[in-house]
BAPA-871387 format. One record per residue (C-alpha): x, z, y. Coordinates in steps of 0.25 Angstrom, whole numbers, padded with zeros to 4 digits, always signed. Example, Ala and Ser with C-alpha at 12.3 -4.5 7.8 and 13.67 -1.06 7.14 Angstrom:
BEGIN
+0049+0031-0018+0055+0029-0004
END
This chain:
BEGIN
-0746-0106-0304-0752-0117-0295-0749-0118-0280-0758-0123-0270-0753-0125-0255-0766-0128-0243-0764-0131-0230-0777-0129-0221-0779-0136-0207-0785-0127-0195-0800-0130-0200-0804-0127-0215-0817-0133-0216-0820-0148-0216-0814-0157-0205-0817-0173-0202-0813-0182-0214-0808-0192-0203-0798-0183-0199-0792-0178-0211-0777-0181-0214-0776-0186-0198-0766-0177-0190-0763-0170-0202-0747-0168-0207-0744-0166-0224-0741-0150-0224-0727-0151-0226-0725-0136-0226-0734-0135-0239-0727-0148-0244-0712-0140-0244-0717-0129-0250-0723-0138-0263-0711-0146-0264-0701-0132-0263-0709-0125-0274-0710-0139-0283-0695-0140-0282-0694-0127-0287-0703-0130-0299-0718-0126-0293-0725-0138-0294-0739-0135-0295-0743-0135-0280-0754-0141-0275-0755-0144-0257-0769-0144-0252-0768-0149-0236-0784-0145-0231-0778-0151-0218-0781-0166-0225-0795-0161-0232-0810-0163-0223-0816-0153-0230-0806-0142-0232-0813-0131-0238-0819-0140-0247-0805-0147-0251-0799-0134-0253-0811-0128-0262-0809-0142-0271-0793-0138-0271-0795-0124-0275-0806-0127-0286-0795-0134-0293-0789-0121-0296-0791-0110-0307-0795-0095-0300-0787-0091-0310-0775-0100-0307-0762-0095-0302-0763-0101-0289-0753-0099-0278-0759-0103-0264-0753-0106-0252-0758-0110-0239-0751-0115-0227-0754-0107-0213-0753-0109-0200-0761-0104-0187-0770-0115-0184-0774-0115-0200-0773-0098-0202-0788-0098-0203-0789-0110-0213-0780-0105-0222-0787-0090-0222-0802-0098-0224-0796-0107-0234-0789-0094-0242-0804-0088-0243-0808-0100-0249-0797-0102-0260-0796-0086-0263-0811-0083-0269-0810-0096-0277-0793-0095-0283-0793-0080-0281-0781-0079-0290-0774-0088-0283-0761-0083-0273-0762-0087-0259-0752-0087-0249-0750-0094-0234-0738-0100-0227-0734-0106-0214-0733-0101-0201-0745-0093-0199-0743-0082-0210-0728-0083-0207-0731-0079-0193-0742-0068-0196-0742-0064-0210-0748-0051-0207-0759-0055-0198-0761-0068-0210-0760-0058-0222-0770-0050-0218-0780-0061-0212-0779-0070-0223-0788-0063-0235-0783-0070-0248-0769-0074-0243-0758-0066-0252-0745-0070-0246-0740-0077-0234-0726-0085-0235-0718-0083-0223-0711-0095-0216-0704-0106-0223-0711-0107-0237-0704-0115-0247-0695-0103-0254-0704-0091-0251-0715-0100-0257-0706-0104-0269-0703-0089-0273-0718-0085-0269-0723-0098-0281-0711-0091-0291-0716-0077-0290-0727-0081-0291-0729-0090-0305-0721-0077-0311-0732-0065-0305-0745-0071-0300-0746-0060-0290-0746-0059-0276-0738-0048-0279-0726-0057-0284-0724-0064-0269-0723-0048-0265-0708-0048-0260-0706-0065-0259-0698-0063-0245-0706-0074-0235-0719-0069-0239-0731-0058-0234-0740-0052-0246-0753-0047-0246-0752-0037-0259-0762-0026-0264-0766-0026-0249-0754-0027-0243-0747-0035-0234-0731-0037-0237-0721-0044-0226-0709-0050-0234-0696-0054-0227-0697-0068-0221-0688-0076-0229-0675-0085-0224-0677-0098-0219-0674-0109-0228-0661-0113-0222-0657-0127-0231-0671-0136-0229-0665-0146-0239-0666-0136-0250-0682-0140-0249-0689-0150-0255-0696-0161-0244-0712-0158-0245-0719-0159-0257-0727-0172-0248-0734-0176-0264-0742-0163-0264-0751-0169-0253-0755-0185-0249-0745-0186-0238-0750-0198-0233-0764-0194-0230-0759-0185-0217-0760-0194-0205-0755-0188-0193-0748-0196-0181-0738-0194-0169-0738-0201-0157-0729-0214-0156-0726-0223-0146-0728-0234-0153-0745-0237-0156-0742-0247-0167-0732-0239-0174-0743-0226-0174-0753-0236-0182-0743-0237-0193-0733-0226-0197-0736-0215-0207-0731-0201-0204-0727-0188-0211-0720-0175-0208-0707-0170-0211-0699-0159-0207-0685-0158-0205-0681-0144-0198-0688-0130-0198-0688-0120-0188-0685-0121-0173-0676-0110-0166-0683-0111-0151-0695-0099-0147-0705-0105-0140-0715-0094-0135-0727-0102-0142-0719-0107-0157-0719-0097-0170-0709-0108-0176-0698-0098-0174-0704-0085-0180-0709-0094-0189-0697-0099-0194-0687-0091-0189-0675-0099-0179-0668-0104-0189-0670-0120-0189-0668-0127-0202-0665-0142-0205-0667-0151-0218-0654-0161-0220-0655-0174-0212-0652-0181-0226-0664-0174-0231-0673-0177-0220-0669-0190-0221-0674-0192-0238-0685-0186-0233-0689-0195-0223-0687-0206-0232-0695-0201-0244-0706-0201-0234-0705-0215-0230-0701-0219-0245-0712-0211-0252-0722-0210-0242-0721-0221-0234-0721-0214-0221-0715-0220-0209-0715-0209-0199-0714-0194-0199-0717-0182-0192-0706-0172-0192-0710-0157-0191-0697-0151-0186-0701-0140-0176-0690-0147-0166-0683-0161-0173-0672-0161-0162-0668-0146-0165-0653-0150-0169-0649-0160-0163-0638-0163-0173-0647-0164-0185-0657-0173-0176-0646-0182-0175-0642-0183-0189-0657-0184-0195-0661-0195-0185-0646-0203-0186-0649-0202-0203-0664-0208-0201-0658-0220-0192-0648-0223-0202-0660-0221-0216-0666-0232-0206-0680-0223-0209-0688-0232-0201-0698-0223-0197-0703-0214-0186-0705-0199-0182-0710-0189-0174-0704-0175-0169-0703-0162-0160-0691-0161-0153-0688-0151-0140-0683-0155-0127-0669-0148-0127-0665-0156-0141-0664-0168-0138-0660-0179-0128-0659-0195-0128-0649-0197-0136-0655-0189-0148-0670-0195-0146-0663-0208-0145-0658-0205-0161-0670-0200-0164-0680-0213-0160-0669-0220-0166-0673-0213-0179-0688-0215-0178-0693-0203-0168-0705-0210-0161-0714-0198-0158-0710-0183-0154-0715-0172-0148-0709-0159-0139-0713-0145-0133-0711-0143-0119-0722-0132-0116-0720-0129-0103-0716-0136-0091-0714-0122-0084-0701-0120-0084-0703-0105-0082-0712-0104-0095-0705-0117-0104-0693-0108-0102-0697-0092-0101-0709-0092-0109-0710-0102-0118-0695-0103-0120-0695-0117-0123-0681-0120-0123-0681-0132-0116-0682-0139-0102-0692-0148-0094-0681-0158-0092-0677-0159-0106-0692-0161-0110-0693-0171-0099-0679-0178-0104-0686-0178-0120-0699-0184-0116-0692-0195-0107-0681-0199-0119-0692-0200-0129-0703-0207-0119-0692-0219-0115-0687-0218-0132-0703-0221-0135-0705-0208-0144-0718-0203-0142-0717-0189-0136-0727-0179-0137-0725-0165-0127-0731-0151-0131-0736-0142-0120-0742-0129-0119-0748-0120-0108-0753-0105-0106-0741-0100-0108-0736-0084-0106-0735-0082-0091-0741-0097-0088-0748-0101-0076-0755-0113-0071-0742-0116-0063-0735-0116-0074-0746-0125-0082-0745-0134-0071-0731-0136-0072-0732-0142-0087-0744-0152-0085-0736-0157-0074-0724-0159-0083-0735-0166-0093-0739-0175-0084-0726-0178-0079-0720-0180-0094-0731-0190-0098-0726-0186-0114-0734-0196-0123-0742-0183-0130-0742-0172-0122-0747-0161-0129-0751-0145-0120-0759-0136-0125-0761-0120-0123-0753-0110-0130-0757-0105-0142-0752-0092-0149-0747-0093-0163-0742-0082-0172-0726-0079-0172-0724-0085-0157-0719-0078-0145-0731-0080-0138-0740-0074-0148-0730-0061-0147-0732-0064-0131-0751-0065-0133-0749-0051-0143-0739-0042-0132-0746-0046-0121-0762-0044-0126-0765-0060-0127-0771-0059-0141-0783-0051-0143-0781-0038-0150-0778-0037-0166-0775-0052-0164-0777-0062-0178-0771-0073-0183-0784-0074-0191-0795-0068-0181-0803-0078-0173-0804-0078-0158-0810-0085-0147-0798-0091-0139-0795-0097-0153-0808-0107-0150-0807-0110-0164-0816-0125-0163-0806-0128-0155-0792-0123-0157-0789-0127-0173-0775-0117-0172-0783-0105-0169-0774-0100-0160-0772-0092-0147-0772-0097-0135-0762-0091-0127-0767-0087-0113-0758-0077-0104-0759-0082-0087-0767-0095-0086-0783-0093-0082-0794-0100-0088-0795-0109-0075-0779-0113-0079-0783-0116-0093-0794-0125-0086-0784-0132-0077-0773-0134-0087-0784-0141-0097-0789-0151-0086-0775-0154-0083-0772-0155-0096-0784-0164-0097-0780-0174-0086-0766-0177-0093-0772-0181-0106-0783-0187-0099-0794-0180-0105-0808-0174-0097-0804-0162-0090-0812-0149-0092-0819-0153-0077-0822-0168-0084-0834-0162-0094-0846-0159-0093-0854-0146-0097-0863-0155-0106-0849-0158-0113-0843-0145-0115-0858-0141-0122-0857-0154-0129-0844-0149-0136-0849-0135-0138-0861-0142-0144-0850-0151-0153-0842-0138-0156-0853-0131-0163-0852-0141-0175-0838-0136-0177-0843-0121-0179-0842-0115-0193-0843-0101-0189-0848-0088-0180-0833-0088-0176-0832-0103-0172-0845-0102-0165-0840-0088-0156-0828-0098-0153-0834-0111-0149-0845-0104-0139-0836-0094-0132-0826-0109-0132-0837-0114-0125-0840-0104-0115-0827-0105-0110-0827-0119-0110-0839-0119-0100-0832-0108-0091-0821-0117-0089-0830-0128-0084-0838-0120-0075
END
C-alpha cells in the first residue's frame, strides 16, 4: 500500500508563479504524520503541498498520473475551513481517475463537523478526528491487512461513510508524552523553498535570516467566544521536553541552515516555568538565532520577556480583541486585562521585539460605542503591526453555537453551500461574517477609521469611476455562475455604501 498525503491552499486552480512558496509555511501537520508512520515501519509516503504549485490542478493530475487505478492507494488530505472546498474539488478530480484508492481528511474542519463534511464531500470515506499521528497509524495497519474501507470501521478517532452509512466513533485520547513522537518528516517536502517572513525590528537582519516552523506545545485551556482550539483539542495542554526542543532546534540549524524560526504554539508563555526552562536551555546551547511567537497578556511580565530576548525572541504577536471592558470580559471571555495588554506591548517596544496586536469587531451585543472604544486603544498603543478585522464564524466555536440559537445563519446552514456574505472573490476563508448589532452605516465608519490609522484611502476618498474600475478588474477572476452572482451583488452593495 502507498500513501499519499495533499495539502490544498483556499484556491485550486492556477495562481501567479511570482507568488508561489512566498508566505507559505512547510505543513508540519502532514510532516508528523509521515514521520510517526515511518517510525512504525510505513515508509512509502509521499506529501504533495499544492500550496507551493502555480498550476494546482495541473500539478496534482501529474501527481496522481503517477499511480496504478488499480494500486492500493491510501489518500489523505489535510482540511481546514478556508481550504474545505479545495479539498472537496480536488477529491472529484483524484477519485474518477484512482477510483480504487481510499481517501480520507484530517484537520480541524472534519474534526469539527464530521457530519456536515461526510456528507458534503462525495468521494471522502473517512475522516480522522483530532490529533492524527496514532489514529492514523492504526488506520495505515488495518489497512495493508484488509483493503477495505470497511477495515477503518471501529478505529476509535475516526467517522466512516460505509454501505451509505455514516459511523461516529469515539474521539480518541490526547497523546499525552509528545516525546514519544518523532520531529516532522521535514525530507518528504524541499523545506527550503517556503518563504515566509515576520516583522523584526531590525531591517537589515530581515534581508538575511532564513525561517522555518516548529512547534513546541498543543492545546490551549482558555474559551474565547471566536477560537475552536478547545473543542478541537480538548483543554488539555500538552508540551515536548525542553531537551527535546532544544536537538530539534539545533538539527534545524545544523541540517538546514536555518537561522530563525517560527514557533506554532497556540500560547509560547502558557507555563511560565517551562518558558523559563526552554529559553534559560537556548542561552546556554548559545543557539545564535532568532524567533517569533504568541504570547497572552496575563503570562508574562518584564522579567520573563527580558529571558526570552535574551534567547533570541525578536518578533511576537498577542490578542487583545476588545478594548470594551464589558465585551473583552463578558463576551469574548478573554481572560485578560487592558493594563496587562498595555504593560506587554510597553516591555516589548522599549526590549526592541517587534510586536504585532490582533483585533477584532462585530461582536454579540457590540455597538459603535464599544467599537469606538478599541480603535481608540489602537491609536493609543501605536503596536508595530496592528491587525482588526470583523468577526468571522468557524465551526466548533461558541460563537457559532451563539449565530445557529439565535437565527444568524441561514436556515439548513453548510459548511459546504455557498452564500453571498461569503463574497467569495474576496474572502479566501469562506467564512461567515458575524453580524448581530452594528448597521451598515457602523460597518462604514469603522472601515474609514480603520482606513485612517493604517493610512490608507477611505471609502469617502474614491471615486465611482474606481469602484467600476475594480468591478470591471474583478470579473477576470470569475470562473463560475456562482462567482459571478457574488461579485455583482459585492458590488451593489459597495456602490450603496458610497451613495
Amino acid at each position: 500500500m502507498k500513501i499519499l498525503l495533499i495539502q490544498c491552499d483556499s484556491v485550486l486552480g492556477k495562481v501567479v508563479v511570482a507568488t508561489t512558496g512566498k508566505g507559505s509555511m512547510p505543513p508540519l501537520g502532514l510532516m508528523y504524520i509521515s514521520g510517526y508512520i515511518k517510525k512504525h515501519g510505513f515508509t512509502d509516503v509521499t506529501v504533495l503541498d499544492l500550496i507551493m504549485e502555480p498550476d494546482r490542478i495541473g500539478a496534482l493530475n501529474q501527481f496522481i498520473s503517477k499511480y496504478d487505478k488499480d494500486e492500493d492507494l491510501l489518500i489523505g488530505f489535510y482540511m481546514n475551513t478556508r481550504t474545505r472546498f479545495a479539498v472537496r474539488d480536488a477529491i472529484k478530480i483524484v477519485k474518477p481517475q484512482l477510483p480504487k484508492a481510499i481517501i480520507c481528511a484530517g484537520g480541524p474542519h472534519p474534526t469539527l463537523d464530521r457530519e456536515d463534511t461526510l456528507k458534503n464531500c462525495e468521494g471522502l470515506d473517512f475522516i480522522v478526528i483530532g490529533e492524527g499521528e496514532k489514529t492514523f497509524l492504526e488506520v495505515v495497519k488495518a489497512l495493508s491487512n484488509n483493503f477495505s474501507v470497511s477495515a477503518v470501521r471501529d478505529i476509535i478517532g475516526t467517522s466512516v461513510r460505509l454501505d451509505g452509512q455514516i459511523i461516529h466513533n469515539e474521539k480518541r485520547p490526547r497523546i499525552k508524552d509528545l516525546n514519544d513522537i518523532p520531529f516532522p518528516d521535514r525530507d518528504v517536502v524541499d523545506i527550503t523553498k517556503y518563504r515566509f517572513t515576520f516583522t523584526l525590528k531590525d531591517k537589515e537582519l530581515q534581508k538575511t535570516f532564513r525561517p522555518t516552523t516548529i512547534i513546541a506545545s498543543r492545546g490551549c485551556p482558555y474559551q474565547c467566544v471566536f477560537c475552536s482550539v478547545a473543542d478541537q483539542w480538548g483543554r488539555l495542554n500538552t508540551f515536548s521536553g525542553t531537551d527535546r526542543v532544544i536537538s530539534e532546534i539545533k538539527m534545524l540549524k545544523e541540517k538546514y541552515n536555518f537561522n530563525a524560526l517560527y514557533f506554532c504554539d497556540d500560547t509560547f508563555t502558557l507555563n511560565r516555568k517551562r518558558t523559563v526552562e526552554l529559553c534559560t536551555k537556548m542561552i546556554e546551547a548559545d543557539l545564535n538565532l532568532i524567533w517569533f511567537c504568541e504570547l497572552r497578556a496575563n503570562t508574562v511580565d518584564e522579567e520573563l520577556l527580558t529571558l526570552m530576548y535574551k534567547a533570541g525572541l525578536r518578533s511576537a504577536a498577542m490578542a487583545v480583541e476588545s478594548a470594551s471592558p464589558r465585551i473583552l470580559k463578558d463576551v469574548i471571555k478573554k481572560g485578560i486585562t487592558l493594563d496587562q495588554a498595555q504593560d506587554a506591548v510597553k516591555i516589548l517596544k522599549r526590549l526592541g521585539v517587534a510586536i504585532k496586536v490582533f483585533f477584532t469587531y462585530s461582536y454579540p451585543t457590540e455597538t459603535k460605542e464599544d467599537v469606538k472604544m478599541t480603535l481608540d486603544f489602537i491609536r493609543n498603543l501605536e503596536p508595530d503591526l496592528p491587525s482588526i478585522a470583523r468577526l468571522l464564524v468557524y465551526p466548533g466555536t461558541p460563537l457559532h453555537k451563539y449565530a445557529a440559537e439565535n437565527n444568524l445563519l441561514p436556515k439548513g446552514f453548510s459548511w459546504f453551500k455557498y452564500y453571498s456574505f461569503y463574497d467569495s472573490l474576496s474572502n479566501p476563508t469562506f467564512a461567515p461574517v458575524f453580524v448581530d448589532k452594528l448597521t451598515t452605516e457602523d460597518f462604514i465608519w469603522i472601515r474609514n477609521e480603520l482606513a485612517e490609522i493604517s493610512g490608507s484611502p477611505t471609502l469617502a476618498d474614491r471615486s465611482i469611476f474606481e469602484l467600476v474600475r475594480n468591478f470591471i478588474k474583478s470579473l477576470r477572476k470569475v470562473k463560475s455562475k456562482e462567482d459571478f452572482a457574488l461579485l455583482r451583488a459585492r458590488f451593489v452593495v459597495r456602490l450603496k455604501q458610497f451613495f
